[in-house]
DRENPA-3360 file (N, C-alpha, C; in nm, 2 decimals, always signed):
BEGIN
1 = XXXXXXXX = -8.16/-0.04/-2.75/-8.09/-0.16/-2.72/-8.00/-0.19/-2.83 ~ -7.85/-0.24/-2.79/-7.77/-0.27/-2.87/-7.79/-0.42/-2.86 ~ -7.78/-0.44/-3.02/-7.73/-0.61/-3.01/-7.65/-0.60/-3.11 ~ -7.58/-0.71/-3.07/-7.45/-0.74/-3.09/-7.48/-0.95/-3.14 ~ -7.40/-0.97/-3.25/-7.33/-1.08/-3.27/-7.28/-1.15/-3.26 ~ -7.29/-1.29/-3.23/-7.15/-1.39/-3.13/-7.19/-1.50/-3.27 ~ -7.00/-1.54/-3.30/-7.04/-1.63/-3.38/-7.10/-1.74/-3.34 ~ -7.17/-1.80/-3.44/-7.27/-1.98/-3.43/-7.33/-1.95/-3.39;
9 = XXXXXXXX = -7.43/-1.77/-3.33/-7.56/-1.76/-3.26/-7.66/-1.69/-3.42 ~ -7.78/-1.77/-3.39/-7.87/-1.73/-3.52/-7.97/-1.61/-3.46 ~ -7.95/-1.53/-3.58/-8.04/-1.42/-3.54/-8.15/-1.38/-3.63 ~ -8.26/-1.35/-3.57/-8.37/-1.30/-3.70/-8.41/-1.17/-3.71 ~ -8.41/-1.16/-3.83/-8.45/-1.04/-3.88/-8.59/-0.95/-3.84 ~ -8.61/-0.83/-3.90/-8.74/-0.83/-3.85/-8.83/-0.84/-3.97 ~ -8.96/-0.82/-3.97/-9.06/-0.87/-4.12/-9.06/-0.75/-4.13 ~ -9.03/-0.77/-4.30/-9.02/-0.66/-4.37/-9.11/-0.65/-4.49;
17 = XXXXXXXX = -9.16/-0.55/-4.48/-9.28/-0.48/-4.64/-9.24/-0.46/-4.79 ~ -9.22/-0.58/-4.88/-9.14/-0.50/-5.00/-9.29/-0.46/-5.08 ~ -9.35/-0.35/-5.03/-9.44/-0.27/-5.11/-9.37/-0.21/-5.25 ~ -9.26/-0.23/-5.33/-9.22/-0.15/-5.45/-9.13/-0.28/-5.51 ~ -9.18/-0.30/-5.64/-9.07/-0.41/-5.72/-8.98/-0.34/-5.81 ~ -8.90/-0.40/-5.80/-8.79/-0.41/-5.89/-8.63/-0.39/-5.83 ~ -8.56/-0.41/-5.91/-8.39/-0.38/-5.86/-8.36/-0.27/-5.83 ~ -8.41/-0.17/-5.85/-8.40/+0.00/-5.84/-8.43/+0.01/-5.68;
25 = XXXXXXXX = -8.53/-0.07/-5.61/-8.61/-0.04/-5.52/-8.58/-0.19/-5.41 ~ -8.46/-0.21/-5.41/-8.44/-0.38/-5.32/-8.43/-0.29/-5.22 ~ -8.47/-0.34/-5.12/-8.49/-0.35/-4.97/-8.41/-0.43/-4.82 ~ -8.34/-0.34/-4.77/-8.29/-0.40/-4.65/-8.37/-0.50/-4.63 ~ -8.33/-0.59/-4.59/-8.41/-0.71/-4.51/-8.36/-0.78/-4.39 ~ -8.18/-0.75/-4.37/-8.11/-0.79/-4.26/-8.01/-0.65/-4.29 ~ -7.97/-0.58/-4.18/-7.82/-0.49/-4.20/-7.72/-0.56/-4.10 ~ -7.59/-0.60/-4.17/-7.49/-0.61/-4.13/-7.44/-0.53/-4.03;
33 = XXXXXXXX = -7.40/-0.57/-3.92/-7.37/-0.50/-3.78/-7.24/-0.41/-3.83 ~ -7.17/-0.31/-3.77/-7.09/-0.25/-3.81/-7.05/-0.17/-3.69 ~ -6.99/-0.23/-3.55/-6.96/-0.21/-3.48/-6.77/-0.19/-3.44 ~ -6.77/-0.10/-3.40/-6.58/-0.05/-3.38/-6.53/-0.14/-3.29 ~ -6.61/-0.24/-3.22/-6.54/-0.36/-3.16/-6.52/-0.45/-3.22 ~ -6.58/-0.48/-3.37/-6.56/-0.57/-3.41/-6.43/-0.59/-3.48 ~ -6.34/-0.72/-3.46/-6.23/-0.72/-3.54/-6.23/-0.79/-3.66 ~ -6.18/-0.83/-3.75/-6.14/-0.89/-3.88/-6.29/-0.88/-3.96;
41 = XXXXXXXX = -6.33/-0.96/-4.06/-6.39/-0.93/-4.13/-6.55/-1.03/-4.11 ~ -6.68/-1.03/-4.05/-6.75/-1.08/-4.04/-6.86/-1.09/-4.16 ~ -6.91/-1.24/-4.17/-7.04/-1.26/-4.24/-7.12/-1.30/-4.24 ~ -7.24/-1.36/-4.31/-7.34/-1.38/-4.28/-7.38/-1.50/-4.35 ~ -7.43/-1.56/-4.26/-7.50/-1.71/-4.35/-7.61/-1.72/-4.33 ~ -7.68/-1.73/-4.45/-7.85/-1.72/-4.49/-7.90/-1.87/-4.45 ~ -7.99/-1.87/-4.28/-7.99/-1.96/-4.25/-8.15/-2.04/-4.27 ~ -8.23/-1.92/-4.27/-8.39/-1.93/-4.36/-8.48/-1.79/-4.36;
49 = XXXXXXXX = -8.58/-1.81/-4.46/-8.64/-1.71/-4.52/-8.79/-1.73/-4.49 ~ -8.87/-1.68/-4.45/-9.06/-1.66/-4.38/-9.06/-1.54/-4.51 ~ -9.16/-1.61/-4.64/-9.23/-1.51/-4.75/-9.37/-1.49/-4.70 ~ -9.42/-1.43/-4.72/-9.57/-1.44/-4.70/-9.64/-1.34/-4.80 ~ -9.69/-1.42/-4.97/-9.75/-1.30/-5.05/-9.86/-1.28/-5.01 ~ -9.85/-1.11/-5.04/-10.03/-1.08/-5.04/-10.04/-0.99/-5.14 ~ -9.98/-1.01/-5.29/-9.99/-1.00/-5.42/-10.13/-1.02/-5.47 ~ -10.18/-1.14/-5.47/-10.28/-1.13/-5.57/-10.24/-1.23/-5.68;
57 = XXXXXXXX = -10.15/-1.29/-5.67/-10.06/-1.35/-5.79/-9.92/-1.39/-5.74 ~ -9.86/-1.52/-5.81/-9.73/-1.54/-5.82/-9.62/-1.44/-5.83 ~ -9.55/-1.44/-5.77/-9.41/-1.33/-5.78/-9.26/-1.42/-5.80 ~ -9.14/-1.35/-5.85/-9.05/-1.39/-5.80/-8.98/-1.31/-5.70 ~ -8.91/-1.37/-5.58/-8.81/-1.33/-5.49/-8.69/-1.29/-5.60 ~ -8.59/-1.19/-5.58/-8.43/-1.14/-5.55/-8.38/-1.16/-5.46 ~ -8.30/-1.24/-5.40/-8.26/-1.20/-5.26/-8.08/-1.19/-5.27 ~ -8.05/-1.06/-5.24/-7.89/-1.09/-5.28/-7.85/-0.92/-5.16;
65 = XXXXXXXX = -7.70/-0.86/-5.25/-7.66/-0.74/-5.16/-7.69/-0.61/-5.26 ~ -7.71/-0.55/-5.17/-7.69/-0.39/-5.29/-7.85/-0.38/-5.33 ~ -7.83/-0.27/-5.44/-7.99/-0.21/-5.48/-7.93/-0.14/-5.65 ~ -8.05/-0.15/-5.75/-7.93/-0.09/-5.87/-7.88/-0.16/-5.94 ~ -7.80/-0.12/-6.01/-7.69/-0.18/-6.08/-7.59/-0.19/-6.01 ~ -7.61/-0.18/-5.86/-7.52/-0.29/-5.74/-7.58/-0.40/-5.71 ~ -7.68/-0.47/-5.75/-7.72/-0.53/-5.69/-7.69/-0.68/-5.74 ~ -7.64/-0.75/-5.61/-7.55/-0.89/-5.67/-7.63/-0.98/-5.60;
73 = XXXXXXXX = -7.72/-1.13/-5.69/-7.77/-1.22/-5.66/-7.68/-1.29/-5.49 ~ -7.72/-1.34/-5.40/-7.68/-1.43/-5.33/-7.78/-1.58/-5.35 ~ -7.88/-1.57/-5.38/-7.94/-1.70/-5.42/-8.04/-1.71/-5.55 ~ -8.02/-1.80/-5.63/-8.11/-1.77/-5.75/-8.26/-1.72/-5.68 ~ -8.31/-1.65/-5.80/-8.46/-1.59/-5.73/-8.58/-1.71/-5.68 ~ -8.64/-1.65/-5.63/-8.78/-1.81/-5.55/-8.85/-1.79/-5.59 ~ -8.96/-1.86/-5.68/-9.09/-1.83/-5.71/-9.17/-1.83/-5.52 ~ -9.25/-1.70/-5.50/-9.32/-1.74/-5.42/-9.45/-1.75/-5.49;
81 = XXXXXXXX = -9.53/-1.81/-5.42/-9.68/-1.86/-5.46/-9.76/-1.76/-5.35 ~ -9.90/-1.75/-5.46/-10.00/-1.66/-5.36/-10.09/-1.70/-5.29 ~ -10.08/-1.58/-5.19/-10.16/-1.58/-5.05/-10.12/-1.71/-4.98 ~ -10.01/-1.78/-4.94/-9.96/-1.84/-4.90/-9.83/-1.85/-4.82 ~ -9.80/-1.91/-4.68/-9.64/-1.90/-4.61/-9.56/-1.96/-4.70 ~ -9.42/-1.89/-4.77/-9.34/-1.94/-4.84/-9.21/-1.99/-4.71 ~ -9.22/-2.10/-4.66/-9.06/-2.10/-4.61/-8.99/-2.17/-4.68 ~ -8.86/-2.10/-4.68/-8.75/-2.20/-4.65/-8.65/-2.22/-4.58;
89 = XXXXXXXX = -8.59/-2.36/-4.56/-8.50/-2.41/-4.46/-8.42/-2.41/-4.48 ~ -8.32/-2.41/-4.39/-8.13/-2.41/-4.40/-8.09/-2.49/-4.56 ~ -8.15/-2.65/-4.54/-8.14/-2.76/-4.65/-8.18/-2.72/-4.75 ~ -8.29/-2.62/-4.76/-8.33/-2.58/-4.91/-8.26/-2.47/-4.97 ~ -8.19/-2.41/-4.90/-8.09/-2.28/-4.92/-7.96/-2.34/-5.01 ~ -7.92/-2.29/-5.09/-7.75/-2.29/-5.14/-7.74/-2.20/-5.02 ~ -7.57/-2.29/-4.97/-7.49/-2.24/-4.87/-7.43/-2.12/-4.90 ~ -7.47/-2.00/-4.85/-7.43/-1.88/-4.94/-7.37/-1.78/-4.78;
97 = XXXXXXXX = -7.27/-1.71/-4.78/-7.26/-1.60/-4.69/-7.25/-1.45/-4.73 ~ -7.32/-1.36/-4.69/-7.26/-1.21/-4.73/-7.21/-1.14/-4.65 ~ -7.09/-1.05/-4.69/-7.03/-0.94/-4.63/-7.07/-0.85/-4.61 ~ -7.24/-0.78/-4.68/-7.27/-0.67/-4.65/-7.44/-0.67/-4.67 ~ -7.50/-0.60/-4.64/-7.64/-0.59/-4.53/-7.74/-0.67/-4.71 ~ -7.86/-0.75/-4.64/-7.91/-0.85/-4.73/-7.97/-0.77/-4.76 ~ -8.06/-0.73/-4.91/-8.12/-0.68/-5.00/-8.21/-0.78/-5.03 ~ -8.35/-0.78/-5.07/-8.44/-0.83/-5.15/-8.55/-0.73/-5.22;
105 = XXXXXXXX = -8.58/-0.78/-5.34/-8.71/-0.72/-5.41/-8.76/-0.85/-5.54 ~ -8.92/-0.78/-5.54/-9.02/-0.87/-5.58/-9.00/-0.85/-5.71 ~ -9.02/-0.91/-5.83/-9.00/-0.89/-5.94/-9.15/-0.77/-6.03 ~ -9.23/-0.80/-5.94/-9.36/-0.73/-5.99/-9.50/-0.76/-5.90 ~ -9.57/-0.63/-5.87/-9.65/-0.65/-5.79/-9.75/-0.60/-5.83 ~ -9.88/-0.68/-5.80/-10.02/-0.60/-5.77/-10.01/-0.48/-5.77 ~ -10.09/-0.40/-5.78/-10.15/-0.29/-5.75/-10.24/-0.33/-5.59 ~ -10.13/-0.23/-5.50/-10.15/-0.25/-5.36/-10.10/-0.35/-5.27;
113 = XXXXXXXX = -10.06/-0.46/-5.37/-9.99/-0.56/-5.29/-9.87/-0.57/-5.22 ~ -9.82/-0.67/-5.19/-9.69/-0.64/-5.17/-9.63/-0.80/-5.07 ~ -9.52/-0.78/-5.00/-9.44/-0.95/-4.95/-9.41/-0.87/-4.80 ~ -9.42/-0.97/-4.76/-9.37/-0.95/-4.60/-9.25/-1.09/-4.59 ~ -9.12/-1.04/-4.56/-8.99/-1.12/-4.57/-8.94/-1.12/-4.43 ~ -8.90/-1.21/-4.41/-8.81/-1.25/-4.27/-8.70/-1.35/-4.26 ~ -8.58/-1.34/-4.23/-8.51/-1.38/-4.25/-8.37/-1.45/-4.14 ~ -8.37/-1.54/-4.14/-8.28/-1.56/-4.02/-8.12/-1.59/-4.10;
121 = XXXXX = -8.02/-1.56/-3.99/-7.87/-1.53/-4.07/-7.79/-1.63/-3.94 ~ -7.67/-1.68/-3.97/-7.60/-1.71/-3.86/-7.47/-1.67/-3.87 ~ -7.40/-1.55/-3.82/-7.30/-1.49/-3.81/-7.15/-1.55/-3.85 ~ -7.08/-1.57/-3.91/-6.95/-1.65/-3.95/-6.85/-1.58/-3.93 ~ -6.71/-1.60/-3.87/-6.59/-1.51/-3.93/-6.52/-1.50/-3.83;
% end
């Protein structure tokens, strides 16, 4: 199944495992569509985030583009808290858009643990 993007429609991601911390190891969490119908240049607005640690312990969130020493902040990092649903809401977000597929990683994990991330975007451009 193709899906496809219309602007001002919100789409969600699917929940994702970041079983491995650090910047070396950030993780797709949303990919940017990249379709030959699409014209000019589209983006993405970070419209809310579903954490759910099962750490063992406090972490911090990354959430930005790239992986490495590509890897460029889109929102300061989130303390999530453990064994607990971290959301947040459009209102609690800096108004931020990216041009290219969202990245996140944990700053440090349990042994065995790991985040389940979800993420909703609303298409711009």
């Amino acid at each position: 199944m193709i899906s496809t993007m219309l602007e001002g429609i919100r789409r969600a991601g699917a929940v994702v495992n970041l079983a491995v911390a650090g910047v070396a190891n950030a993780t797709a969490i949303y990919t940017r569509p990249t379709f030959a119908q699409m014209v000019g240049a589209r983006t993405m607005k970070v419209c809310k985030l579903l954490v759910r640690n099962n750490l063992g312990g406090n972490c911090w969130l990354a959430v930005g583009t790239g992986a490495g020493a590509g890897f460029a902040n889109l929102i300061p990092p989130l303390l999530i808290l453990n064994n607990i649903d971290n959301p947040w809401q459009e209102f609690e977000l800096p108004a931020v858009e990216a041009a290219a597929t969202i990245t996140a990683f944990p700053d440090a994990l349990a042994v065995g643990g790991s985040l389940d991330v979800q993420i909703e975007v609303e298409e711009k451009g």
